[in-house]
C-alpha positions in Angstrom: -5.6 -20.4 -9.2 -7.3 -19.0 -6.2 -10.6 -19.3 -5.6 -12.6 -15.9 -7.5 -14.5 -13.7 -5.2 -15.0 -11.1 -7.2 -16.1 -9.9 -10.7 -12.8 -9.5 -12.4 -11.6 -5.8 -13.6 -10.3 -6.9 -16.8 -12.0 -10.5 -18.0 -8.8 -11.9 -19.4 -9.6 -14.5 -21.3 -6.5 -17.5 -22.0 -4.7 -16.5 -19.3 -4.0 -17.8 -15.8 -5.6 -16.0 -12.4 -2.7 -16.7 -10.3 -4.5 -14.6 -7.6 -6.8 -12.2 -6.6 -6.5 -10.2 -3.4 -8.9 -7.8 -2.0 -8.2 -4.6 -4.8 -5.4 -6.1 -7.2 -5.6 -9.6 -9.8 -2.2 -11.1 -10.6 -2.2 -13.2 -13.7 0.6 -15.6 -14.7 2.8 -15.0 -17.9 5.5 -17.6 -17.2 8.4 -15.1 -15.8 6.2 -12.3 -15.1 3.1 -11.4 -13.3 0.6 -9.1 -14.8 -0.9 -6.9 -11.9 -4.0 -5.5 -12.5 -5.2 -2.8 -9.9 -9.0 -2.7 -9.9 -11.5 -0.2 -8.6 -12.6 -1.9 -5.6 -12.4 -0.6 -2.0 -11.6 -2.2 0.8 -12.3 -1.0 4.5 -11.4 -3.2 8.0 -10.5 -5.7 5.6 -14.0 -6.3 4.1 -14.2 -5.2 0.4 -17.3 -3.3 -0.1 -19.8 -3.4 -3.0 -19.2 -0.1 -4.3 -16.7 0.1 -6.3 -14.5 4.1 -7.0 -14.5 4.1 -10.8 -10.6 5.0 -11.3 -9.4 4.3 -8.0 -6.7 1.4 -9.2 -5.5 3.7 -12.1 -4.3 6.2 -9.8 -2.8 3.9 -7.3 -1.3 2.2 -10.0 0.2 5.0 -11.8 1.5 6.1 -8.5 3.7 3.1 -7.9 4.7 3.1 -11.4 5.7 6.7 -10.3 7.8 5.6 -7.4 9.1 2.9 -9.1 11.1 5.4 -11.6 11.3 8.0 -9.0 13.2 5.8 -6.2 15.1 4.2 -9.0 16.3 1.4 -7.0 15.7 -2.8 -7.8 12.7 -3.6 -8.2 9.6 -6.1 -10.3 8.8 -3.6 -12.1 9.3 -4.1 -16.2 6.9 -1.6 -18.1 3.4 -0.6 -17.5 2.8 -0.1 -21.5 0.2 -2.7 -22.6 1.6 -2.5 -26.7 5.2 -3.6 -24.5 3.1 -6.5 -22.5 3.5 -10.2 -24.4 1.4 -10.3 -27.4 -1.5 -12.7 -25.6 -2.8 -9.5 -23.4 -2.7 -6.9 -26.3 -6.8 -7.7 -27.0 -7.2 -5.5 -23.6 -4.6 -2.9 -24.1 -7.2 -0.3 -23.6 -8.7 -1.9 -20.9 -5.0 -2.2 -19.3 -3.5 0.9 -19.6 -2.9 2.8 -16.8 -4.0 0.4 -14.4 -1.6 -2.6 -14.8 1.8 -3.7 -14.6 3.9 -5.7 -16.3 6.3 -7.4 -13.3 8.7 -10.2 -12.7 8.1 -12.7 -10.3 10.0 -12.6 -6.8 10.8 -14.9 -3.9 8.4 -12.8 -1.4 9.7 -12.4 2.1 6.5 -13.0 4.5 7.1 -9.7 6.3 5.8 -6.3 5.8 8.4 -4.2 6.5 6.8 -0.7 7.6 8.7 2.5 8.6 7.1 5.0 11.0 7.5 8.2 11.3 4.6 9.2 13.5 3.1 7.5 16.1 -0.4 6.5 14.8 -2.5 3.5 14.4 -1.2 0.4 15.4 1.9 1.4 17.0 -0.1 4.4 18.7 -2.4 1.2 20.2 1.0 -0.7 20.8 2.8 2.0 22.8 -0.9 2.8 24.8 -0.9 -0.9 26.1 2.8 -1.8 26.6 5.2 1.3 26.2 6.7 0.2 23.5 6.3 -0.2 19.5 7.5 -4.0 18.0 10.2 -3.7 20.6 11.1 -0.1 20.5 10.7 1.2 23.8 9.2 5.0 23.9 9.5 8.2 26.3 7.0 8.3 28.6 3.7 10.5 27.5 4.3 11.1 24.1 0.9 12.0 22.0 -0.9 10.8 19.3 0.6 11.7 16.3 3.7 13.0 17.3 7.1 12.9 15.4 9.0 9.7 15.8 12.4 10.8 15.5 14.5 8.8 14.9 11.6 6.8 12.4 11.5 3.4 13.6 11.1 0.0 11.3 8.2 -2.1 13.0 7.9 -4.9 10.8 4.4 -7.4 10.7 3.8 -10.8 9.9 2.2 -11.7 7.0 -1.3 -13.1 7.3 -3.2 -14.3 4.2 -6.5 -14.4 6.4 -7.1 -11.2 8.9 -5.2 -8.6 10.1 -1.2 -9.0 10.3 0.8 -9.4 13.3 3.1 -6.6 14.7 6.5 -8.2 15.4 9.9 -7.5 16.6 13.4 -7.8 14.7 14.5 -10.5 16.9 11.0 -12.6 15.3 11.7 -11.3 11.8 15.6 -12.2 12.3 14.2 -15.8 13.1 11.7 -16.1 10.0 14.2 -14.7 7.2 17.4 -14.7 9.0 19.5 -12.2 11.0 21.7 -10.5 7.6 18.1 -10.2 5.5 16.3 -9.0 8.7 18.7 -6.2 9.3 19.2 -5.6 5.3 15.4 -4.8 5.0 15.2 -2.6 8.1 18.2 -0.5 6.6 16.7 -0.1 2.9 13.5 0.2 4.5 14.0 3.2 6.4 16.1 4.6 3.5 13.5 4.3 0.8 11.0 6.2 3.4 13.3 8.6 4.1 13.6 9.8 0.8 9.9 9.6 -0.1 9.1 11.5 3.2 12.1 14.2 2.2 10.1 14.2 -1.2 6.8 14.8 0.0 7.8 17.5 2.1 8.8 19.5 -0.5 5.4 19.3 -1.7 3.9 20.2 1.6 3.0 16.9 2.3 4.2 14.6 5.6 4.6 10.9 4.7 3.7 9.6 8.6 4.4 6.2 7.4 4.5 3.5 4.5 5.2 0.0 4.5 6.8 -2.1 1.7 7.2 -5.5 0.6 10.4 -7.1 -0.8 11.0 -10.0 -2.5 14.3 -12.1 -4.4 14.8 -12.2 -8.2 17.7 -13.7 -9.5 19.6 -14.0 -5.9 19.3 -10.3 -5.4 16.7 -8.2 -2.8 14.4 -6.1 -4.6 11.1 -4.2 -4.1 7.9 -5.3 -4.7 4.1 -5.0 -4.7 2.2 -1.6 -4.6 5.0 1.7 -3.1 4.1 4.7 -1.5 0.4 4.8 -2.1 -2.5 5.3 0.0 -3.2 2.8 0.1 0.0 1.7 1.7 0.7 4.8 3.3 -0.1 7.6 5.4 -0.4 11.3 3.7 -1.0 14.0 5.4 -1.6 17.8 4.6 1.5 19.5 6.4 0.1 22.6 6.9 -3.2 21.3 9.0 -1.0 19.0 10.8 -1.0 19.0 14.6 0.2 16.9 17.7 -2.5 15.2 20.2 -5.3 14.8 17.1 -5.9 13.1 14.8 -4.8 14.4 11.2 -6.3 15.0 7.8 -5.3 12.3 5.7 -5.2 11.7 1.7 -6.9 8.4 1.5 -9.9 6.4 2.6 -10.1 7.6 6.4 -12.5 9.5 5.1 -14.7 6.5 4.5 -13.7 4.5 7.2 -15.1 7.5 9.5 -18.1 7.3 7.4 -18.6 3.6 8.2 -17.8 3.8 11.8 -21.2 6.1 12.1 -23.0 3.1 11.1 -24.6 0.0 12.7 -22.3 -2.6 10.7 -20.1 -5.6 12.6 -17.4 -4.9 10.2 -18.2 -8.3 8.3 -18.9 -9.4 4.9 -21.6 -8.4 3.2 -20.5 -5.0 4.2 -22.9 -1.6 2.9 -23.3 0.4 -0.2 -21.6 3.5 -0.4 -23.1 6.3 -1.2 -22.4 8.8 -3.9 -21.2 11.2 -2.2 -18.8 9.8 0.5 -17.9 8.0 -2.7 -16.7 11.0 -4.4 -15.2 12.5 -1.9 -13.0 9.2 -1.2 -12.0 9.5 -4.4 -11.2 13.1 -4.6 -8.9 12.8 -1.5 -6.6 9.5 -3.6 -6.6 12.0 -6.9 -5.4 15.0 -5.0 -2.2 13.6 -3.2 -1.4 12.1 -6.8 -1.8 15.4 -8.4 0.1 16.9 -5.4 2.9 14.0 -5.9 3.3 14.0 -9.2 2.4 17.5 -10.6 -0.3 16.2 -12.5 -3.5 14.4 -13.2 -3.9 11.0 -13.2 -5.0 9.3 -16.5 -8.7 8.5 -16.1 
């Protein structure tokens, strides 16, 4: 069990914390996981005291949306608490709509991101050297502009801090040449198709990134998908090239934070009710512009 930093969402009592990250608890059921998506908030990798009330049901019910919508292997079994094993069912209220019931993978140590726009990171990347985890770029191209082709730019997983940009020739020496090139190609395929999504909905998906993992011999997705967590939304019809762009997750807040005098390190400030509000507005409007609907809150 790892070590608890926070006040659990859901006090689940009899059951194993296998982990807890910085916004989701994972608790062990033999063959499964549970994932439970909680309402903290996370910003330059510090989770902050305030927490969004709602926040992990909407990213939640997101991925559970993508899951069915991509239709393609995955760890995802049901997110119906009355279908979870009959030790959880005590907490079925507190569960629904922000947990998943999920079957445990192999993970690959790689985040395998597609990019469709060059932006964070890779915009910092390309500044310094040219070049994006190996993919070397026209001359003066400017912030935010379409990446076309989108490139795969995977990162190394690092449990402590931020992870590592890296190259296919790295990955192709961590998980093998065949896997390497397996995830690029379903990588950029699964973005592809959420981005072709979106933007029937007036929305441009600058980029995602995804995890993978193996169950029962065969490559499948898991973790959060297509969130905003995990993703970069922005309003097409405000978007332009050489700016940065409206986005439908917690830039807002980060912005907030970068006004004030904070090294970016644990403890880090109270948020207040506003900015928290309007963080929260901007993660219930792309759902509602995703999936047609409201979230259940």
């Amino acid at each position: 069990m790892s070590y608890l930093k926070f006040p659990t969402q859901v006090p689940i009592e009899g059951v194993p914390l296998f982990s807890q990250g910085k916004v989701r608890e994972m608790y062990d059921l033999d063959e499964y996981f549970l994932m439970v998506a909680s309402d903290r908030i996370s910003a330059f990798d510090v989770v902050l005291p305030t927490r969004l009330p709602g926040k992990g049901k909407i990213l939640n019910q997101l991925s559970v949306f993508w899951f069915r919508e991509l239709g393609i292997p995955s760890h995802f079994v049901t997110d119906v608490p009355e279908e979870y094993p009959e030790v959880l069912r005590p907490w079925a209220d507190e569960l629904r709509g922000r947990s998943m019931l999920v079957r445990k993978a192999r993970r690959f140590d790689v985040e395998c991101v597609a990019r469709g726009y060059l932006v964070g990171s890779g915009w910092k990347d390309y500044r310094k050297t040219g070049a994006v985890c190996g993919h070397k770029l026209p001359e003066n191209l400017k912030l935010c502009c379409k990446l076309d082709p989108p490139l795969f730019t995977p990162a190394a997983k690092n449990d402590v801090g931020h992870d590592e940009n890296i190259d296919l020739e790295r990955m192709a020496g961590m998980v093998g040449k065949r896997t390497a090139e397996e995830l690029r190609d379903k990588t950029l395929d699964i973005y592809s198709r959420a981005r072709t999504y979106a933007g029937e909905r007036g929305i441009i998906l600058a980029d995602t990134k995804f995890e993978f993992g193996l169950i029962d011999g065969k490559l499948c997705l898991i973790d959060e998908v297509l969130t905003p967590d995990s993703s970069r939304y922005w309003p097409g019809d405000k978007y332009e090239e050489g700016r940065n762009q409206e986005s439908f997750d917690k830039q807002f807040l980060r912005d907030w934070l970068e006004t004030l005098d904070w090294n970016k390190e644990y403890p880090g400030p109270e948020v207040p009710a506003d900015v928290a509000k309007k963080t929260l507005d901007k993660y219930v409007e792309i759902y509602r512009r995703l999936v047609g609907r409201d979230p259940e809150l």
